[in-house]
TORLORO-444542 format. One record per residue (C-alpha): residue in one letter; x, y, z; residue number from 1. Coordinates in steps of 0.02 Angstrom, whole numbers, plus 50000, padded with zeros to 5 digits. Each point is the difference from the previous one (the first is absolute). Layout:
N
<pt res="a" X="X" Y="Y" Z="Z" n="NUM"/>
...
END
This chain:
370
<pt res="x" X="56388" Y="46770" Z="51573" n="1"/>
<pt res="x" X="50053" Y="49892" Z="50135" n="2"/>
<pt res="x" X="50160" Y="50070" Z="50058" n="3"/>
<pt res="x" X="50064" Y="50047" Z="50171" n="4"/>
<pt res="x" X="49991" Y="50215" Z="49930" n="5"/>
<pt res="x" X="49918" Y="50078" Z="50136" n="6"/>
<pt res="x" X="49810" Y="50069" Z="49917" n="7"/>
<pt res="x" X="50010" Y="50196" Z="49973" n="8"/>
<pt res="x" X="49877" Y="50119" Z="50103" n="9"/>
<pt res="x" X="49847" Y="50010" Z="49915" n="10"/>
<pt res="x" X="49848" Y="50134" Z="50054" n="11"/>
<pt res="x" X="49845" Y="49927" Z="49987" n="12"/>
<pt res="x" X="49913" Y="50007" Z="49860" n="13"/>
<pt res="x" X="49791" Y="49988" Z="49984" n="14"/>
<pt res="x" X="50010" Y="50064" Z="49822" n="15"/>
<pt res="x" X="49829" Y="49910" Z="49898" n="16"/>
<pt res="x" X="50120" Y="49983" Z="49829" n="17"/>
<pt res="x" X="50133" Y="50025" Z="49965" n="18"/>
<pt res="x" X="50047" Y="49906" Z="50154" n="19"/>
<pt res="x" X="50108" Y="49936" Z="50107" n="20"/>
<pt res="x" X="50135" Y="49881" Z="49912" n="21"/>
<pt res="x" X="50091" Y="49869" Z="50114" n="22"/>
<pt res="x" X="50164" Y="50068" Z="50076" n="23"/>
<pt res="x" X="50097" Y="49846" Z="49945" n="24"/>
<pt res="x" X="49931" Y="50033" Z="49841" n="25"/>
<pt res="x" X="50059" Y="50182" Z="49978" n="26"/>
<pt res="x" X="50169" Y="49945" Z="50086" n="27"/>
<pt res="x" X="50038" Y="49857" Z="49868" n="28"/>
<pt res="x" X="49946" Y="50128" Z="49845" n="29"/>
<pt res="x" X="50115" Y="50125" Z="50090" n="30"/>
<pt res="x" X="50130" Y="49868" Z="50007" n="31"/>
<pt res="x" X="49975" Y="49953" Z="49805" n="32"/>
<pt res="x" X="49962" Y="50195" Z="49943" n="33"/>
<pt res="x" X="50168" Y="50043" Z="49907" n="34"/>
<pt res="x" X="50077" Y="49815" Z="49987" n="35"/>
<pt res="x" X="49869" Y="49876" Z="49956" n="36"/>
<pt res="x" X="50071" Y="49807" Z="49990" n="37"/>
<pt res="x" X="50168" Y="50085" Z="50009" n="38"/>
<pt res="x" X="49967" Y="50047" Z="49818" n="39"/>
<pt res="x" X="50049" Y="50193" Z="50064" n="40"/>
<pt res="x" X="49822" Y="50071" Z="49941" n="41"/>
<pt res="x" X="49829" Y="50007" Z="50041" n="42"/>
<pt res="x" X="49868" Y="49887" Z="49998" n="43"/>
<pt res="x" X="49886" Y="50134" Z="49906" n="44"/>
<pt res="x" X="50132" Y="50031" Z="49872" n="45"/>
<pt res="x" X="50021" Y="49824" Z="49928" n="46"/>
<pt res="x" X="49879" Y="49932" Z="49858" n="47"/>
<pt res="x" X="49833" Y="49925" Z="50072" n="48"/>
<pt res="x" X="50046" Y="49870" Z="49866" n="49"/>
<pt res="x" X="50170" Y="49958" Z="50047" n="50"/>
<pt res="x" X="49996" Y="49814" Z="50081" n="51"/>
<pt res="x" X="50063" Y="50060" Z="50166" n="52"/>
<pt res="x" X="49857" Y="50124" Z="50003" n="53"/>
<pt res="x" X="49882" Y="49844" Z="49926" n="54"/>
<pt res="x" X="50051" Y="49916" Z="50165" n="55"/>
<pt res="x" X="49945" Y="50132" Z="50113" n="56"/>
<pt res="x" X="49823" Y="49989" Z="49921" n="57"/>
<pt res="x" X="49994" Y="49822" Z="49998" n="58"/>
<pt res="x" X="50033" Y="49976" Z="50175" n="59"/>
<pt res="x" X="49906" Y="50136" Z="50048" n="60"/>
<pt res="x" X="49810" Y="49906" Z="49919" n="61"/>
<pt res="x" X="50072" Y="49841" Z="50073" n="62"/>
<pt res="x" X="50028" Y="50061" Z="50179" n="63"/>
<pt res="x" X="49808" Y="50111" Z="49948" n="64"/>
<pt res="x" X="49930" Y="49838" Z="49969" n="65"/>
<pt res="x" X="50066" Y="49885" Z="50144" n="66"/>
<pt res="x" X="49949" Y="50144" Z="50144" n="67"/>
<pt res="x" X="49817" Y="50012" Z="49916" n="68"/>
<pt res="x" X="49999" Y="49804" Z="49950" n="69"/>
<pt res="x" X="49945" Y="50047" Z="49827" n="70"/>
<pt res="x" X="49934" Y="49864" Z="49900" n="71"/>
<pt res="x" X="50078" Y="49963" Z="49825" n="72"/>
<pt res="x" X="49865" Y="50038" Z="49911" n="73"/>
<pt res="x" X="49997" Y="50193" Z="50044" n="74"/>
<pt res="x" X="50149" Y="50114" Z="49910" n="75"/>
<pt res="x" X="50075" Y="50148" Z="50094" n="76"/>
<pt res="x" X="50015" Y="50163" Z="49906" n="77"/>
<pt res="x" X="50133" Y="50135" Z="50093" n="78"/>
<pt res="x" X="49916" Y="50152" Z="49899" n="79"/>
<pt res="x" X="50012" Y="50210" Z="50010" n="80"/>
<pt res="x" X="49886" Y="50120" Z="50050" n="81"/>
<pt res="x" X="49925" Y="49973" Z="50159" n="82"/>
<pt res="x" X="49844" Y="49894" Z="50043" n="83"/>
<pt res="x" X="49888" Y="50133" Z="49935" n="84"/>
<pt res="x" X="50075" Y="49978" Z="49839" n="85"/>
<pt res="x" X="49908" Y="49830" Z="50008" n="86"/>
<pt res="x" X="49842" Y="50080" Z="50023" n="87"/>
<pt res="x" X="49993" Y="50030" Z="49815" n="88"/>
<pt res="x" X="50111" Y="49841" Z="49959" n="89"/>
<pt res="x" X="49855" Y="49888" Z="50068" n="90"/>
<pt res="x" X="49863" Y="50039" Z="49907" n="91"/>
<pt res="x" X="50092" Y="50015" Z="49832" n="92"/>
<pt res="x" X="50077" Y="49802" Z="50022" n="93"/>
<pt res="x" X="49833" Y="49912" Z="50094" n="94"/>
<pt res="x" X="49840" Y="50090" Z="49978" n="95"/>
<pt res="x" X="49970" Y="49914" Z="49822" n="96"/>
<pt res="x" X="49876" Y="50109" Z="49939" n="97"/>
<pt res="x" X="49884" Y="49934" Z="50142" n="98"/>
<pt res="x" X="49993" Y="50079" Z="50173" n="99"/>
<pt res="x" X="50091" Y="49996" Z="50168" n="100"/>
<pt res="x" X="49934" Y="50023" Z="50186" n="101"/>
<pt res="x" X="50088" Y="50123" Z="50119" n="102"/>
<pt res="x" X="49968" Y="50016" Z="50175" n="103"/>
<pt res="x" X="50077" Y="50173" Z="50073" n="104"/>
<pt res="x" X="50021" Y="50003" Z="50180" n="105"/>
<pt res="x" X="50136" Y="50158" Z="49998" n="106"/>
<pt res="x" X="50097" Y="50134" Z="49884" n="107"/>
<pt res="x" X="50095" Y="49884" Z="49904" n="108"/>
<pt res="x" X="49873" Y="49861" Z="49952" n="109"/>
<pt res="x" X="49906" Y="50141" Z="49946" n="110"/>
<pt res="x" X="50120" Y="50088" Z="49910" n="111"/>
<pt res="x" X="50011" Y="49816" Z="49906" n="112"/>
<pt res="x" X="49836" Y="50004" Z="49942" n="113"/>
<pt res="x" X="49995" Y="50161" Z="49959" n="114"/>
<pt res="x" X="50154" Y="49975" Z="49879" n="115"/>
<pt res="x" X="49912" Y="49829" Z="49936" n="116"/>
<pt res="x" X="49830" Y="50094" Z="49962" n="117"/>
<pt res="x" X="50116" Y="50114" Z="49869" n="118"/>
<pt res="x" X="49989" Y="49844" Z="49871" n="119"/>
<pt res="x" X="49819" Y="50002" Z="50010" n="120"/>
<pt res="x" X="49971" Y="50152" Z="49900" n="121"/>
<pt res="x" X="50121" Y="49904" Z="49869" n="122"/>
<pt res="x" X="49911" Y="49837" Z="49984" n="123"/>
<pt res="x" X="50092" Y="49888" Z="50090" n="124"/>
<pt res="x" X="49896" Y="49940" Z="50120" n="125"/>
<pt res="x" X="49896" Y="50052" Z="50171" n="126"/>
<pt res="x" X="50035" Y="50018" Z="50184" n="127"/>
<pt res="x" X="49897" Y="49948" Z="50119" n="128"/>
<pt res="x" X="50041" Y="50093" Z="50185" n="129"/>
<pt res="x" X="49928" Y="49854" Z="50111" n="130"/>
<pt res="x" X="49983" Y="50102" Z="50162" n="131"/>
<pt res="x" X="50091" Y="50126" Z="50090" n="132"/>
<pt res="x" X="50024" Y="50068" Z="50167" n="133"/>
<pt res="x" X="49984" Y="50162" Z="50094" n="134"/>
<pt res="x" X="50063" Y="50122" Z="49860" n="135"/>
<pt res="x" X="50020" Y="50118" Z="50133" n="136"/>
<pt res="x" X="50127" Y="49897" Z="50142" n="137"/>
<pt res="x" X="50009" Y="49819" Z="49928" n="138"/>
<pt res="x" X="50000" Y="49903" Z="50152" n="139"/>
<pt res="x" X="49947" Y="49862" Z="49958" n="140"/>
<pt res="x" X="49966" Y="49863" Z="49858" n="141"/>
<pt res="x" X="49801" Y="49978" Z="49929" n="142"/>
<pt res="x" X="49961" Y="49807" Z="50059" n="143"/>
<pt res="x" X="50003" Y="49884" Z="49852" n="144"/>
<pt res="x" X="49829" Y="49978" Z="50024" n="145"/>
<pt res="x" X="49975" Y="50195" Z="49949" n="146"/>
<pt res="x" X="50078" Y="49990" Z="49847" n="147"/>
<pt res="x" X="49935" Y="50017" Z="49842" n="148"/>
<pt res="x" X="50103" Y="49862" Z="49885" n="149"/>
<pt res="x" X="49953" Y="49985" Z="49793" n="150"/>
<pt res="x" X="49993" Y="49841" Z="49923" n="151"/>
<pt res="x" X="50174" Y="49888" Z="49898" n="152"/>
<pt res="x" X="50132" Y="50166" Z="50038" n="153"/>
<pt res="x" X="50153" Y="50001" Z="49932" n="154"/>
<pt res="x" X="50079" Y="50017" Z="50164" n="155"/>
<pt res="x" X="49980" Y="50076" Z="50189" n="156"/>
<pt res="x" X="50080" Y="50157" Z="50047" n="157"/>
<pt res="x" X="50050" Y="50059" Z="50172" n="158"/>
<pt res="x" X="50147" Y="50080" Z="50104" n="159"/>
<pt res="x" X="50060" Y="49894" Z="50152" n="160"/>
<pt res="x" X="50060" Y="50138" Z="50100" n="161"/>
<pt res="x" X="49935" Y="50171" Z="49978" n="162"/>
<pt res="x" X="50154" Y="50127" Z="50064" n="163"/>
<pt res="x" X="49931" Y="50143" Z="50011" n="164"/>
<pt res="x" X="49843" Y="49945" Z="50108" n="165"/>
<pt res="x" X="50088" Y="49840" Z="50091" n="166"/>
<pt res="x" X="49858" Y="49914" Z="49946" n="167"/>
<pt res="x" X="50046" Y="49788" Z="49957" n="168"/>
<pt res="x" X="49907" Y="49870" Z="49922" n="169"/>
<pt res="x" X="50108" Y="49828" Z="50081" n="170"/>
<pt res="x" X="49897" Y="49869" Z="49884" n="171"/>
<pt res="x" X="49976" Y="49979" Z="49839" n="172"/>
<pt res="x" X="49830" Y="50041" Z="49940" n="173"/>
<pt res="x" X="49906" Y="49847" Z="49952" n="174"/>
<pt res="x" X="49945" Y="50012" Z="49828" n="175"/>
<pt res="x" X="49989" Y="49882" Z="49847" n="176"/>
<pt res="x" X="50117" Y="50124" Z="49885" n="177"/>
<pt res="x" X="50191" Y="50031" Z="49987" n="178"/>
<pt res="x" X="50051" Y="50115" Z="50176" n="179"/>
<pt res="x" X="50105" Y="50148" Z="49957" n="180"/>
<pt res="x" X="50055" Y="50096" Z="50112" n="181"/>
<pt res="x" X="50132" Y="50144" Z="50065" n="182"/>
<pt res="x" X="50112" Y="49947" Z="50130" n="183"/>
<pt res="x" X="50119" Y="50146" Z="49973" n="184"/>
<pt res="x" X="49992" Y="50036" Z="50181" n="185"/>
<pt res="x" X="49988" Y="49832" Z="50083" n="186"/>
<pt res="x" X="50089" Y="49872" Z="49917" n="187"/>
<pt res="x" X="50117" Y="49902" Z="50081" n="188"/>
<pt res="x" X="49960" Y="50050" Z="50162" n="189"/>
<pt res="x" X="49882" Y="49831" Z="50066" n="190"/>
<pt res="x" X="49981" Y="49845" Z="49907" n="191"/>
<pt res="x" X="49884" Y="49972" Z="49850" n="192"/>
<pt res="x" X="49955" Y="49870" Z="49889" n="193"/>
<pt res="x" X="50037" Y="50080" Z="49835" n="194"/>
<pt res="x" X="49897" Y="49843" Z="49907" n="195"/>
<pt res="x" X="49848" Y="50121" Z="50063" n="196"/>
<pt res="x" X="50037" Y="50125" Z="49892" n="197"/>
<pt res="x" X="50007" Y="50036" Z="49796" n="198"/>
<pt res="x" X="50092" Y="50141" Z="50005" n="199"/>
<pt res="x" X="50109" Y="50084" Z="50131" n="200"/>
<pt res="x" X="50073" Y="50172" Z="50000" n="201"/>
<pt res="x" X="50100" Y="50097" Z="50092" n="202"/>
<pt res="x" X="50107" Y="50175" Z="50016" n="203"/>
<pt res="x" X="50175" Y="49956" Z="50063" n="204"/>
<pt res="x" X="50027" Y="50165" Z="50125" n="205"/>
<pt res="x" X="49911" Y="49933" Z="50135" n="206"/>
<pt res="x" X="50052" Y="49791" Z="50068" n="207"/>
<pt res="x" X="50124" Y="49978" Z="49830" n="208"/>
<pt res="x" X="50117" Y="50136" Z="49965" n="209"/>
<pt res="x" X="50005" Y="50187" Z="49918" n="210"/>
<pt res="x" X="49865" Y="50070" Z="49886" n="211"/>
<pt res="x" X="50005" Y="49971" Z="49822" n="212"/>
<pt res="x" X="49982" Y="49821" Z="49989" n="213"/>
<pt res="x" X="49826" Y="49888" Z="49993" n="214"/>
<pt res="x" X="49976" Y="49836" Z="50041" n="215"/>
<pt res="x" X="49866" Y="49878" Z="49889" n="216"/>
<pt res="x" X="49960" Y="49839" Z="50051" n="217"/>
<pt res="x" X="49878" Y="49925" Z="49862" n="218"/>
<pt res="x" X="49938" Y="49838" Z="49984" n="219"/>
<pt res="x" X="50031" Y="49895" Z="49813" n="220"/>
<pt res="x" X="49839" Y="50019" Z="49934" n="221"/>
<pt res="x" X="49963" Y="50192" Z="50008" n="222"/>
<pt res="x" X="50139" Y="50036" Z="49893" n="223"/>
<pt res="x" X="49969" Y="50007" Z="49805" n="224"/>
<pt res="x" X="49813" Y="50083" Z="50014" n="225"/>
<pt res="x" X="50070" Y="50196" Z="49976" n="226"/>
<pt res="x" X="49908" Y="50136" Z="49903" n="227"/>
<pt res="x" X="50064" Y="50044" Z="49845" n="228"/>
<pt res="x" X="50005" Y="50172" Z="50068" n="229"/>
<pt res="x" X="50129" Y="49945" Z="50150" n="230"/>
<pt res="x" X="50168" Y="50065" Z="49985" n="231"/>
<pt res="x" X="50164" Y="49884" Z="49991" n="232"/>
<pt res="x" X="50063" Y="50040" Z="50165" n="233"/>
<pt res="x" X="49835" Y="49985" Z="50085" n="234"/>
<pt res="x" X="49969" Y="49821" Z="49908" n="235"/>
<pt res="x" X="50039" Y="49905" Z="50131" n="236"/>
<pt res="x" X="50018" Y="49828" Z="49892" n="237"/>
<pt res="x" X="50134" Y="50124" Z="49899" n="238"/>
<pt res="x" X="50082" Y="50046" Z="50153" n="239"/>
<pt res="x" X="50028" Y="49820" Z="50058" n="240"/>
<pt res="x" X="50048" Y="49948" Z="49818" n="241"/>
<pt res="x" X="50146" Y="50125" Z="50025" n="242"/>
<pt res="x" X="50002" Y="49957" Z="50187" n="243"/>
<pt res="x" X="49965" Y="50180" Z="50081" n="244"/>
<pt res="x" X="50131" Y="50067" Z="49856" n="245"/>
<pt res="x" X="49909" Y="50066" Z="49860" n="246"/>
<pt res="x" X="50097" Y="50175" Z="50036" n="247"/>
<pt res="x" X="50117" Y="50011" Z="50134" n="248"/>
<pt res="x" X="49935" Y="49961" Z="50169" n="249"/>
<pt res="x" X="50025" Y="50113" Z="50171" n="250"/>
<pt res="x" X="50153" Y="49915" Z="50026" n="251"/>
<pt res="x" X="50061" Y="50064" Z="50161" n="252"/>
<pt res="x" X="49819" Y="49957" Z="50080" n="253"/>
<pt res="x" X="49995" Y="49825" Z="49924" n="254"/>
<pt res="x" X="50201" Y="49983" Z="50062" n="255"/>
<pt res="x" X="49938" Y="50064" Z="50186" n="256"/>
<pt res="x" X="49821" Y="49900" Z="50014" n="257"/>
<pt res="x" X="50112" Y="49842" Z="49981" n="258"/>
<pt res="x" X="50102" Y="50064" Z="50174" n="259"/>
<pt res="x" X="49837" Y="50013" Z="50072" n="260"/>
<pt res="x" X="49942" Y="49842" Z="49944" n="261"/>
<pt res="x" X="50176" Y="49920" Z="50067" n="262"/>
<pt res="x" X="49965" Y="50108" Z="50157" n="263"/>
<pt res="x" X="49812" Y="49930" Z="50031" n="264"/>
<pt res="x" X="50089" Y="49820" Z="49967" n="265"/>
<pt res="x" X="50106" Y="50026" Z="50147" n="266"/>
<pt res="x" X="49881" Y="50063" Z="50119" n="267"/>
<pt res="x" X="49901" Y="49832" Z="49992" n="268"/>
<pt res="x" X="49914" Y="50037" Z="49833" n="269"/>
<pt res="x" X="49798" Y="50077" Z="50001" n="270"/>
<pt res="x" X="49942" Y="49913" Z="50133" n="271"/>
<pt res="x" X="50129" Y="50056" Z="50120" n="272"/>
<pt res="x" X="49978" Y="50167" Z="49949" n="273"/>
<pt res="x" X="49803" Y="49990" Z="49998" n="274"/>
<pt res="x" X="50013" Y="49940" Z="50191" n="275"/>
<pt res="x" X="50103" Y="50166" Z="50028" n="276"/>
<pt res="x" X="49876" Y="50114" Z="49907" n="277"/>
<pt res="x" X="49867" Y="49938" Z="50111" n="278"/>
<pt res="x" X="50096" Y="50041" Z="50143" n="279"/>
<pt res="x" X="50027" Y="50177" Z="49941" n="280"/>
<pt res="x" X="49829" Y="50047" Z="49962" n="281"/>
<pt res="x" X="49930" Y="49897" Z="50133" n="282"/>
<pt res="x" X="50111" Y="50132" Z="50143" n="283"/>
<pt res="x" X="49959" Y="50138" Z="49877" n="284"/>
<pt res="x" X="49805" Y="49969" Z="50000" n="285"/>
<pt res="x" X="49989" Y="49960" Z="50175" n="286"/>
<pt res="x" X="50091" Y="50174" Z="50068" n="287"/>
<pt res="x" X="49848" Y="50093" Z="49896" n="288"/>
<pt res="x" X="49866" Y="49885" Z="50055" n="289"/>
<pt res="x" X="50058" Y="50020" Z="50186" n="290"/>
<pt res="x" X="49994" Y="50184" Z="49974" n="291"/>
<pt res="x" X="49876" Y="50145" Z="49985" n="292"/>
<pt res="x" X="50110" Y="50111" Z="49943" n="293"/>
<pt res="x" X="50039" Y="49893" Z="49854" n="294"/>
<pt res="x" X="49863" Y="49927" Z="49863" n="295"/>
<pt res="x" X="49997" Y="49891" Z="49849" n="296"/>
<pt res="x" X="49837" Y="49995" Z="49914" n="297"/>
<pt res="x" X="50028" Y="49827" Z="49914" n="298"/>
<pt res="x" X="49889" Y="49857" Z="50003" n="299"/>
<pt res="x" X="50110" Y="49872" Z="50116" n="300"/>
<pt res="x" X="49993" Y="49853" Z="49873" n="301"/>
<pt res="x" X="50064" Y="50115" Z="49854" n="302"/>
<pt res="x" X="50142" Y="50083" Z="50093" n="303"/>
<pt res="x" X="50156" Y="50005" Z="49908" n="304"/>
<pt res="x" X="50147" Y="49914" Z="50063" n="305"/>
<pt res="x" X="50114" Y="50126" Z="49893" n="306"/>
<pt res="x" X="49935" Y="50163" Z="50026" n="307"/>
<pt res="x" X="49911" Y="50083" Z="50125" n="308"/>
<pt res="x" X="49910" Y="50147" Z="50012" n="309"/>
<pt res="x" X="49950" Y="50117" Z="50178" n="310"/>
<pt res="x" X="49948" Y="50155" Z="50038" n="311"/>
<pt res="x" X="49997" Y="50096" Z="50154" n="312"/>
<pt res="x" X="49889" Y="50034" Z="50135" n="313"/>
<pt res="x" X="50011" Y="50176" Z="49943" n="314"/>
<pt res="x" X="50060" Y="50048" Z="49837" n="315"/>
<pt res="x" X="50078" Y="50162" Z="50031" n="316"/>
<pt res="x" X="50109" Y="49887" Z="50078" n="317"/>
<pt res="x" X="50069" Y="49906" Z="49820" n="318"/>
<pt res="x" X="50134" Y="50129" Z="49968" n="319"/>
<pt res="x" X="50076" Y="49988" Z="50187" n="320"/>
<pt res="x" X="50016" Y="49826" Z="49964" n="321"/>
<pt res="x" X="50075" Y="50003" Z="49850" n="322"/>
<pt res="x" X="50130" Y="50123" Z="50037" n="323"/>
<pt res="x" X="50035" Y="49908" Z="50172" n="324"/>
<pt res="x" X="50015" Y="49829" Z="49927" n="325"/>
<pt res="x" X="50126" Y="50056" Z="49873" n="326"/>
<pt res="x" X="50093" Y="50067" Z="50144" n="327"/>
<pt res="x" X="49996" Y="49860" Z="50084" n="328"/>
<pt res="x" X="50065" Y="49900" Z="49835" n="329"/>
<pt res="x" X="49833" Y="49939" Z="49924" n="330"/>
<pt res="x" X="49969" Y="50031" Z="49822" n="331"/>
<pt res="x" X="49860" Y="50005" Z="49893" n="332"/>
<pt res="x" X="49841" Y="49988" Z="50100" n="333"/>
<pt res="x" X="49901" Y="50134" Z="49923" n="334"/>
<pt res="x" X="49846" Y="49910" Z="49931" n="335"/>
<pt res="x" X="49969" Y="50015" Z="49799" n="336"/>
<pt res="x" X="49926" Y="50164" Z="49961" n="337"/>
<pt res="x" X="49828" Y="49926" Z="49943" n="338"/>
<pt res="x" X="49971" Y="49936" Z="50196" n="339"/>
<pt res="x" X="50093" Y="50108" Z="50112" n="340"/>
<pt res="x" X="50061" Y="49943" Z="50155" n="341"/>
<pt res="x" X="50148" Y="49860" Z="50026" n="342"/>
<pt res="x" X="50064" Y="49853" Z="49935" n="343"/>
<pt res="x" X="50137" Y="49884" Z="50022" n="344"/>
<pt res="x" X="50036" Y="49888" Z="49851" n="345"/>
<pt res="x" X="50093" Y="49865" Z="50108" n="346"/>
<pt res="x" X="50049" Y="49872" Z="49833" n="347"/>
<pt res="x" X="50148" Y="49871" Z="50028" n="348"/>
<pt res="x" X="50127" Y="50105" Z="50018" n="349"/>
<pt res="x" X="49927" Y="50109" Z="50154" n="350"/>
<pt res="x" X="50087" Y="49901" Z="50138" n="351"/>
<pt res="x" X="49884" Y="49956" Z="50162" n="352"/>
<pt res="x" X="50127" Y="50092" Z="50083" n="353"/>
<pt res="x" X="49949" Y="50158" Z="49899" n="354"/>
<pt res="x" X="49806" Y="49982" Z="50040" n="355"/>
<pt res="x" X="50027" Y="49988" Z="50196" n="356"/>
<pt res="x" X="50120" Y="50170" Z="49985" n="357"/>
<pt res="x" X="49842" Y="50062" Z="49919" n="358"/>
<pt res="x" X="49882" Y="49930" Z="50108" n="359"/>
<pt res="x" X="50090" Y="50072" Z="50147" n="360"/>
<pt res="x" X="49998" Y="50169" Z="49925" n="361"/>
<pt res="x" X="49825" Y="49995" Z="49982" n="362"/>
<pt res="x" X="49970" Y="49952" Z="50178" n="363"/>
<pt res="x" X="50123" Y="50139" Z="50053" n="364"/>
<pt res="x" X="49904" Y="50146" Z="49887" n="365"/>
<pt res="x" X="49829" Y="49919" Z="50088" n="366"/>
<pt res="x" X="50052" Y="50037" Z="50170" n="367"/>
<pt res="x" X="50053" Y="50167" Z="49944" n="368"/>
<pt res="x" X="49873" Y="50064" Z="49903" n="369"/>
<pt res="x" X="49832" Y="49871" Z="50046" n="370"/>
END
């Protein structure tokens, strides 16, 4: 991915998941598509046990582990079905028969509790929701002070980066239990100290690769304390007994987060690329803040750096926009159904370049229709 091949035309692409995939990325798996290690076939049609396959998923957790600085004592699962799928995968391997605190601050931390509170009914334990925020907008995160937090949890719940809302939580809550939390739609994209954390999980169609693959990131001493009642493919302790292969893995999506991970290498690694996100959102938030025409309702300290929500001024206005910005070459900036309005997911791949063609656009539809 560091040849002299001029990069291919790309239109923007503001899509919240799946996203934008590096263009080096796609180029390489174009390259490899019908002659992989001059083998003359696919990488998706060779056994995900084969050694050369082995290789590909060895290197890919090593090159995982070096960008995120992962401590030894933490394994790293490359699972299916999604980061909601962990929803239910949580509570089955750490709740214990005890109880867990949740703190919602958007849809999808409280679609996570909402899938944990199923096991209640069965037995298995209670969940606590700790606080949440403005069921009606989320813009903002309840103060620690506000929340409500039970006594010897099993663990912390809480999503990093809420999507749909673009509200983000940039510390790690302080609290005396084990921190899990979903990352699916900010990982990788600015420096964290994974030692802060007992459990990370994340999607792979947003900073990693396509959909269909899950990252884990547990720490040693969670594993081994699943309900009888957990399934083999959701135990994680199972899963990294038969290291992410206890059925065959999303092969093609493991094969093509490792490009990404070689990809985020060469750019300078996370903190490189964290420096360029706050770039991006930094030019993004201050064309709406400079505007009337333009509005985001978040609470400044919570503002994501990966996706970002506006409306208009007027919002008989949101279909001009849309249909104009896709003329112009920008995709995907119709906010998520649930919120209306606009939003740009602007993850790793979304170039800085991209963000000022968009930020010019919007400066361009002000002056016509403001």
């Amino acid at each position: 991915m560091t040849d002299n091949k001029p990069v291919a035309h790309r239109t923007p692409n503001f899509s919240a998941g799946p996203a934008t995939i590096p263009t080096q990325v796609l180029e390489r798996a174009q390259d490899e598509l019908l002659d992989w290690q001059g083998r003359g076939v696919s990488v998706m049609e060779v056994s995900h046990r084969s050694k050369e396959y082995l290789a590909i998923t060895e290197k890919a957790e090593a090159k995982l582990r070096s960008l995120m600085a992962i401590p030894d004592n933490y394994k790293v699962l490359f699972l299916q079905g999604g980061g909601s799928l962990q929803f239910s995968a949580i509570p089955l391997n750490l709740l214990k028969d005890g109880h867990a605190d949740y703190l919602t601050t958007g849809t999808w931390s409280a679609k996570a509790i909402k899938e944990a509170r199923r096991y209640e009914a069965l037995g298995l334990g209670e969940v606590v929701e700790v606080a949440t925020g403005k069921a009606s907008s989320f813009t903002d995160v309840p103060a620690q002070s506000e929340w409500k937090l039970s006594d010897n949890a099993a663990y912390f719940h809480y999503c990093a980066n809420e999507t749909i809302h673009g509200v983000q939580i940039f510390e790690p809550p302080k609290v005396d239990v084990p921190l899990v939390v979903d990352m699916s739609s900010c990982i990788l994209s600015q420096p964290i100290d994974v030692s802060d954390y007992g459990m990370i999980y994340a999607g792979a169609q947003k900073n990693i690769g396509p959909a269909g693959l899950v990252i884990v990131i547990i720490r040693d001493d969670l594993l081994g304390q699943a309900s009888e009642w957990c399934p083999l493919l959701m135990n994680y302790t199972h899963q990294v007994e038969k290291e992410s292969m206890s059925n065959t893995p999303a092969t093609y999506s493991w094969y093509l987060a490792g490009l990404v991970f070689d990809w985020l290498e060469e750019q300078g690694g996370i903190e490189a690329i964290g420096n360029i996100n706050a770039q991006k959102a930094e030019l993004l938030y201050k064309t709406i803040d400079d505007s009337e025409f333009y509005h985001n309702s978040v609470a400044t300290k919570h503002r994501s750096i990966m996706n970002v929500p506006f409306t208009l001024k007027d919002s008989e206005l949101d279909k001009v926009f849309l249909e104009e910005s896709e003329k112009a070459g920008l995709l995907h900036l119709k906010g998520h159904r649930e919120v209306g309005g606009m939003r740009a997911s602007i993850y790793n791949a979304v170039s800085l370049e991209w963000v000022q063609q968009l930020v010019d656009f919007m400066k361009d539809f002000e002056k016509k229709y403001g």
